[in-house]
C-alpha positions as CSV (number, residue, x, y, z in Angstrom):
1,X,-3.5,-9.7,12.7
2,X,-0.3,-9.2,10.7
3,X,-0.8,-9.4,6.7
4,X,3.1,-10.5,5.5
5,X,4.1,-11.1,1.9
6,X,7.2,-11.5,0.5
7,X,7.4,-14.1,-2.3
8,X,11.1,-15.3,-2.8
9,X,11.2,-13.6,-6.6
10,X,10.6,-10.1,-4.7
11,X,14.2,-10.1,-2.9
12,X,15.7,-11.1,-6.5
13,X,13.6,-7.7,-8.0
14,X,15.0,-5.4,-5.1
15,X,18.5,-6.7,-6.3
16,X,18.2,-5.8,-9.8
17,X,16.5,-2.8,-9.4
18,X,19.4,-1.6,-7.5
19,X,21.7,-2.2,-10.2
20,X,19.5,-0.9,-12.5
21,X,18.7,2.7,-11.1
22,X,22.4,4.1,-12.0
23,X,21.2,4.6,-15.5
24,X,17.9,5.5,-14.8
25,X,16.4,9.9,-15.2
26,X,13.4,9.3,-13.4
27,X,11.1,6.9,-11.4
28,X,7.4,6.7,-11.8
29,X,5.8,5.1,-8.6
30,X,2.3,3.4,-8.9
31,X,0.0,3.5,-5.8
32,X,-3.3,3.0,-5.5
33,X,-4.9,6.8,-5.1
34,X,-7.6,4.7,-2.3
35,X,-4.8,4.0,0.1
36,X,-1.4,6.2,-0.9
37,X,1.0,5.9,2.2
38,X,-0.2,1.8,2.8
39,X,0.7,1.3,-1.0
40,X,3.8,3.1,-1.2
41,X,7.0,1.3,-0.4
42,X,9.7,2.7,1.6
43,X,12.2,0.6,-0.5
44,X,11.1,2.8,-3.7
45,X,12.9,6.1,-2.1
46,X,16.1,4.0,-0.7
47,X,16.3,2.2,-4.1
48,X,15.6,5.7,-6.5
49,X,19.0,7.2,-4.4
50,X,17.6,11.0,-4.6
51,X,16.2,10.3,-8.8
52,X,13.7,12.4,-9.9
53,X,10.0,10.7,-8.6
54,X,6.4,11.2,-10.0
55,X,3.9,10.1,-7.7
56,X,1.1,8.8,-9.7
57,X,-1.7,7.9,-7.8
58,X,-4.0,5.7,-10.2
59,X,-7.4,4.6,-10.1
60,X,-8.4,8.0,-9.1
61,X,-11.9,7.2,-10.2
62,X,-12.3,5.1,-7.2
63,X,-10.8,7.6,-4.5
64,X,-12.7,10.4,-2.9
65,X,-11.8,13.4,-4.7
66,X,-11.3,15.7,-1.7
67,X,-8.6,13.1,0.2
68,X,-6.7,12.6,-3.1
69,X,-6.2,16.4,-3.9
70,X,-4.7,16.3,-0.1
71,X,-2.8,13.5,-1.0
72,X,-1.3,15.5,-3.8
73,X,-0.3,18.3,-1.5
74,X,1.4,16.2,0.9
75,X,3.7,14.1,-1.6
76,X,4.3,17.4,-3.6
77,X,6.0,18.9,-0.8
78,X,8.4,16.2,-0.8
79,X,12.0,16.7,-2.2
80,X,12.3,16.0,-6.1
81,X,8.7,14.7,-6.1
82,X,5.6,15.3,-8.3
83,X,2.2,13.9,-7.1
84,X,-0.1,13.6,-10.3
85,X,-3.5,11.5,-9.8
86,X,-5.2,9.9,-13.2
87,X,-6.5,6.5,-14.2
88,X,-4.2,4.9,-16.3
89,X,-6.4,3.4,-18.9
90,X,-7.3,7.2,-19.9
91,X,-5.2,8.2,-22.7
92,X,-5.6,11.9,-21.8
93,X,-4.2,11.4,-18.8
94,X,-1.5,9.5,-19.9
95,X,-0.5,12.6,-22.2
96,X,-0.5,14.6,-18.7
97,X,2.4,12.2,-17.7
98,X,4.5,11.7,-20.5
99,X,4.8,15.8,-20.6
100,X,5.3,15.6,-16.7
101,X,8.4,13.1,-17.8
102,X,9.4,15.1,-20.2
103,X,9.6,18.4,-17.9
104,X,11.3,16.2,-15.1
105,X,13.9,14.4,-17.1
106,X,15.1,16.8,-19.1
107,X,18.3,16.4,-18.6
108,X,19.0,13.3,-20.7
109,X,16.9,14.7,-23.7
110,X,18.8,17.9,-23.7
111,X,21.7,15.4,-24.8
112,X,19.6,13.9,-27.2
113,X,19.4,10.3,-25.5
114,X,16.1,8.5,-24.9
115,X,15.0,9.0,-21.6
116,X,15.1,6.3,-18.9
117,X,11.8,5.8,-16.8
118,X,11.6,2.9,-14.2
119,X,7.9,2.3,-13.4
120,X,8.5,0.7,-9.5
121,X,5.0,0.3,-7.4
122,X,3.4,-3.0,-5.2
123,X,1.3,-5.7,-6.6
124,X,-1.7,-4.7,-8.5
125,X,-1.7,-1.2,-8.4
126,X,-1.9,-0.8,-12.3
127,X,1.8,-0.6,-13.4
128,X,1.0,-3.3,-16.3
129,X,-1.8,-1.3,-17.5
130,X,-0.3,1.7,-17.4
131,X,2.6,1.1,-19.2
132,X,0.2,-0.7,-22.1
133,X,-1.2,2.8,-22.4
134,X,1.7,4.4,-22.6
135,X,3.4,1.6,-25.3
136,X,-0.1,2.4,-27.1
137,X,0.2,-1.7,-27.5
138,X,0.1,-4.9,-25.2
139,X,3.2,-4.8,-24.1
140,X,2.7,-5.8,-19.9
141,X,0.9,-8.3,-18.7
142,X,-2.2,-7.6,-16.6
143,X,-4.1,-9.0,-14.0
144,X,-6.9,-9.2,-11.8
145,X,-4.2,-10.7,-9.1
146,X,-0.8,-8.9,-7.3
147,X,2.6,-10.4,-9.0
148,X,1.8,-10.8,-12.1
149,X,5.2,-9.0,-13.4
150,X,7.9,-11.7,-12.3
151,X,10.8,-10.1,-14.4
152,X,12.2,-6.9,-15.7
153,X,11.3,-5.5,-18.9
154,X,12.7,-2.8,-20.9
155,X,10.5,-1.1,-23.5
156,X,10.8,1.8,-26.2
157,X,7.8,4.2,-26.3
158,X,9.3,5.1,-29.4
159,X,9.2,8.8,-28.1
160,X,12.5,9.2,-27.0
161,X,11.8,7.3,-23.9
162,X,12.4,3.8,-22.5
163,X,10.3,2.2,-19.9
164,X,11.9,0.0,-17.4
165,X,9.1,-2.2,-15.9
166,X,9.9,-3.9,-12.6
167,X,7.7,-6.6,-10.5
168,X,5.2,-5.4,-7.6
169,X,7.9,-5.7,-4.9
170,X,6.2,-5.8,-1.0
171,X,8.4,-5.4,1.9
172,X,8.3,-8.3,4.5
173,X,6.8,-6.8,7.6
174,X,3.9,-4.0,7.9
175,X,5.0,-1.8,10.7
176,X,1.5,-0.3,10.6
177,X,-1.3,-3.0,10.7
178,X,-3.5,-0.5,9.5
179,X,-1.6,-0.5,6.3
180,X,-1.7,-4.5,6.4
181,X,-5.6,-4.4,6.3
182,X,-5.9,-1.8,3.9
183,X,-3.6,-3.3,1.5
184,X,-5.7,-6.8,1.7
185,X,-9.0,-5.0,1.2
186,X,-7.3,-3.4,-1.9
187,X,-6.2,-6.6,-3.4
188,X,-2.7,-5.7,-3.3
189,X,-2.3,-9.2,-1.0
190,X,-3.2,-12.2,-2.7
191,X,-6.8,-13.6,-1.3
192,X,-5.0,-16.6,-0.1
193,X,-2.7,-14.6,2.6
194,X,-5.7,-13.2,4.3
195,X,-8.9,-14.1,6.3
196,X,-11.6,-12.2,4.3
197,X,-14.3,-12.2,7.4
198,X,-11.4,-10.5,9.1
199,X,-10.3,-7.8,6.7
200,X,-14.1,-7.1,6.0
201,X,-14.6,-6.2,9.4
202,X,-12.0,-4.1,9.9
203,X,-12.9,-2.2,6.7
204,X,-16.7,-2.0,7.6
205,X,-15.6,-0.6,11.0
206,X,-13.9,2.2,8.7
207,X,-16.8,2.8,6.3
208,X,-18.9,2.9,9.2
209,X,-17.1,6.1,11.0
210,X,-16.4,7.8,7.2
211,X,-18.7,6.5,4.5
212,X,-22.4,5.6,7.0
213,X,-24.3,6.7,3.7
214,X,-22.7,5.0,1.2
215,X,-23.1,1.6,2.6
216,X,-26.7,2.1,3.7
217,X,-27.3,3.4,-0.1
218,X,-25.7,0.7,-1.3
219,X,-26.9,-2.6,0.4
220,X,-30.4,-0.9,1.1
221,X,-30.1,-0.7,4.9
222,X,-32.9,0.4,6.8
223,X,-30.2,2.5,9.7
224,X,-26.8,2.7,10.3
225,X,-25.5,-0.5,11.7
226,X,-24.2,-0.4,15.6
227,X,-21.3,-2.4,14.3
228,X,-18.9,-4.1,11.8
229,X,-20.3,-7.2,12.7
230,X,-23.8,-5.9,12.8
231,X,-23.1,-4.6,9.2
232,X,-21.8,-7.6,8.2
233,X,-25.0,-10.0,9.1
234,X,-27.0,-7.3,7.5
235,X,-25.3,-7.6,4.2
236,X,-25.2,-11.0,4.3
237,X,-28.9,-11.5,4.7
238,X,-29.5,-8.4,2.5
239,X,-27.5,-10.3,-0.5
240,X,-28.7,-14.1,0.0
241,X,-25.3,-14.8,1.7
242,X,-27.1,-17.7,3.3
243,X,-26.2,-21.4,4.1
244,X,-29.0,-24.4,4.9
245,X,-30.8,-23.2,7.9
246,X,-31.1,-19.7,7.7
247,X,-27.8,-19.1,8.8
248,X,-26.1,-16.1,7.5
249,X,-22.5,-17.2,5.1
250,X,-20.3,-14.5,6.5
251,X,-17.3,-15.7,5.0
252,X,-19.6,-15.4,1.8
253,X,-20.8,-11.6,2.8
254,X,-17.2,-10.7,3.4
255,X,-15.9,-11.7,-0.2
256,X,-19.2,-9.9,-1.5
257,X,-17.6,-6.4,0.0
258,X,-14.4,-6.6,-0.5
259,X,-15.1,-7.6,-4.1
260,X,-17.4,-4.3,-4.2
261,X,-15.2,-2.0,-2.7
262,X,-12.3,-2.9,-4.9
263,X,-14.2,-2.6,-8.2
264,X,-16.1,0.4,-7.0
265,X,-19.2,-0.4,-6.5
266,X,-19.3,1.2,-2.9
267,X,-18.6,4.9,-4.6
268,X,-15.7,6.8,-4.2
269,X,-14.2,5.6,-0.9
270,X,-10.5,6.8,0.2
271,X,-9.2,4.5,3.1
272,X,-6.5,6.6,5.0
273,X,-5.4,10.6,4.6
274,X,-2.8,12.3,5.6
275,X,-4.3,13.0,9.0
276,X,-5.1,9.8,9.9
277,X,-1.7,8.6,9.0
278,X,0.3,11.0,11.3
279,X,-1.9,10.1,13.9
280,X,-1.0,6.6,13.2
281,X,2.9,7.2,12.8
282,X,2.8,8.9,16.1
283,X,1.1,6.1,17.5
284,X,3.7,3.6,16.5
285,X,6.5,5.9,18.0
286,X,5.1,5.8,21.0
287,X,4.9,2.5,21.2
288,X,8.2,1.3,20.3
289,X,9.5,4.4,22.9
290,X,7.7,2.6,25.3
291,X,8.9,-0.1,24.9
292,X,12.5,0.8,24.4
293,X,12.0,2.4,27.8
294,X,10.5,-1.2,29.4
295,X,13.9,-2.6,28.0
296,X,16.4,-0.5,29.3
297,X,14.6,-0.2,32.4
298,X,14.9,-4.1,32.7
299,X,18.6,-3.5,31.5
300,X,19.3,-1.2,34.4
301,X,17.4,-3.6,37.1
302,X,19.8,-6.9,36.1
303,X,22.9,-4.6,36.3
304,X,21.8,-3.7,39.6
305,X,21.4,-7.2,40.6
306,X,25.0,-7.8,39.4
307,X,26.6,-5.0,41.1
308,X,24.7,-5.3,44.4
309,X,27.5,-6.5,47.1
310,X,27.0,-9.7,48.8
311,X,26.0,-10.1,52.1
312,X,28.7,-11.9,55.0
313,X,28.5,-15.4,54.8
314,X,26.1,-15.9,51.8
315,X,28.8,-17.5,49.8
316,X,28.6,-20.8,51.5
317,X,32.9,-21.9,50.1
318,X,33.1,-18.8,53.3
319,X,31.6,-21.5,56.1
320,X,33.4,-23.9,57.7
C-alpha cells in the first residue's frame, strides 16, 4: 500500500517558500522525534539552498530515549546542521533553542538586524505549537489534524528575531513505504487517506519485533501474540471492540491503537533508527538497480531483433 498526499495548497507553499528563503539566516525543521527520517522532507534541504538548519526533533517525550540520542548523532554529522530534541510545549526547552538560534545565526545580529527563522516541517509535527511557545502568545493555529497552517505567516518574537511560519508541506510519492505507514500511524496523513486495519497491522507487526512488553503491559495480554493479526483480535476483544454476535470490530481495535500510540499511551515507542533506515535505503537501491538492469537488458534484446539480418526470401515483395 502506497500512502500519497499532496493537497493542491502544498505545491503553492513549496513556491513561496522558495522565494522566501533568500532573506532567511536560518531554518528550523520540525519532525516528529518517533519517526525522524519518514517525517523529514527532502524538499526542506533543496528549498534551505545550504542555510543554516536546526533539526528539532519534538515530542521527545514520546520517543525512546536511546534511538533519539542516535538520532541526534546521525543528523549532527550532517553539513551546517544542529540536531536538538525537546517537546515544544516546555518553555525550558524552548530557551535551549532560541540560544541555539542565536549561536547559529549570528551573522545577521552582529549587524544589528532581527534575525530571520523559517520554521518548515510536515503536517502535524508541532510547528504551530512550537512557535506559540516561542511568541509566548497564541499566535499559530493548532490542531489535532495535519494542514492546519494553509498560509505563510510572519511573526516578531520581539527578541530580535522573526519567525516565518510555513504550511506542513508532504511530497507526492513515498519512495519508502515504510515511511508511508509510519507517517499514517503518526497522524501526519489525514485519517481519511488511509485504511486504519491496514496501518495497525503493519505497526503491530513492528511493536511486536521491538516493543513485545509494552503491548502485553499495556492491553493485559496473557503472551506474546504469534502475529499482527493475532494481536489485533486480542486487543479487540481485550477492549470491547465488539459488534452483535461476538464478532470482534477490527476496524474499531485498529483506531483504538493507533489513537494510543500517537498520544502515548503505549510508552515511549521510536518507529525507525538509523540502522533500520540504511538497511531500508539499500534495499530500495537495489531494487531500482534491478530493475534498471531488467530495462536495459530488454533494451539490448529489441535492438538485436532490429539489427538481426533477414533471412533469403523472407521478405515476400522478393517472390515472384
Amino acid at each position: 500500500m502506497a500512502v500519497q498526499w499532496f493537497p493542491g495548497h502544498m505545491n503553492k507553499a513549496r513556491k513561496k517558500i522558495s522565494e522566501a528563503m533568500p532573506d532567511i539566516d536560518l531554518v528550523i525543521e520540525v519532525m516528529d522525534a518517533r519517526l525522524p527520517f519518514s517525517s523529514t522532507n527532502p524538499m526542506v534541504d533543496e528549498l534551505r539552498r545550504n542555510k543554516p538548519v536546526i533539526k528539532l526533533l519534538n515530542k521527545q517525550d514520546l520517543a525512546d530515549p536511546k534511538i533519539t540520542q542516535a538520532w541526534v548523532e546521525y543528523f549532527s554529522q550532517q553539513t551546517n546542521t544542529q540536531a536538538l530534541p525537546l517537546v515544544a510545549e516546555d518553555k525550558s526547552q524552548l530557551k535551549r533553542l532560541l540560544t541555539l538560534c542565536q549561536k547559529m545565526g549570528s551573522v545577521r545580529t552582529d549587524r544589528k538586524q532581527a534575525m530571520r527563522l523559517m520554521v518548515m516541517g510536515i503536517p502535524n509535527v508541532g510547528k504551530s505549537t512550537l512557535i506559540n511557545g516561542l511568541a509566548g502568545r497564541y499566535i499559530a493555529r493548532t490542531g489535532n489534524e495535519p494542514a492546519v497552517t494553509k498560509s505563510n505567516q510572519l511573526i516578531d518574537l520581539k527578541n530580535g528575531m522573526v519567525l516565518s511560519d510555513t504550511p506542513g508541506i508532504l511530497w507526492p510519492k513515498f519512495e519508502n513505504e515504510h515511511s508511508g505507514y509510519r507517517l499514517a500511524a503518526s497522524g501526519a496523513v489525514k485519517d481519511t487517506a488511509i485504511e486504519y486495519q491496514d496501518i495497525a497491522s503493519h505497526t503491530l507487526a513492528f511493536l511486536l519485533v521491538q516493543y513485545p512488553d509494552l503491548l502485553i503491559q499495556r492491553y493485559k495480554l496473557k503472551e506474546k501474540p504469534a502475529s499482527a493479526a493475532e494481536a489485533l483480535e486480542s486487543i479487540g476483544r481485550k477492549r470491547g471492540c465488539l459488534r452483535p454476535g461476538g464478532v470482534i470490530d477490527l476496524h474499531k481495535a485498529a483506531e483504538l491503537v493507533l489513537h494510543e500510540l500517537r498520544s502515548g499511551k503505549l510508552g515511549r515507542i521510536s518507529l525507525e533508527t538509523p540502522d533500520m533506515i540504511a538497511a531500508e535505503l539499500a534495499e530500495i537501491e537495489a531494487r531500482q538497480l534491478e530493475e534498471q538492469a531488467r530495462l536495459e537488458e530488454q533494451r539490448r534484446l529489441l535492438e538485436q531483433r532490429h539489427r538481426r539480418p533477414r533471412e533469403p526470401g523472407s521478405d515476400a515483395s522478393e517472390n515472384p
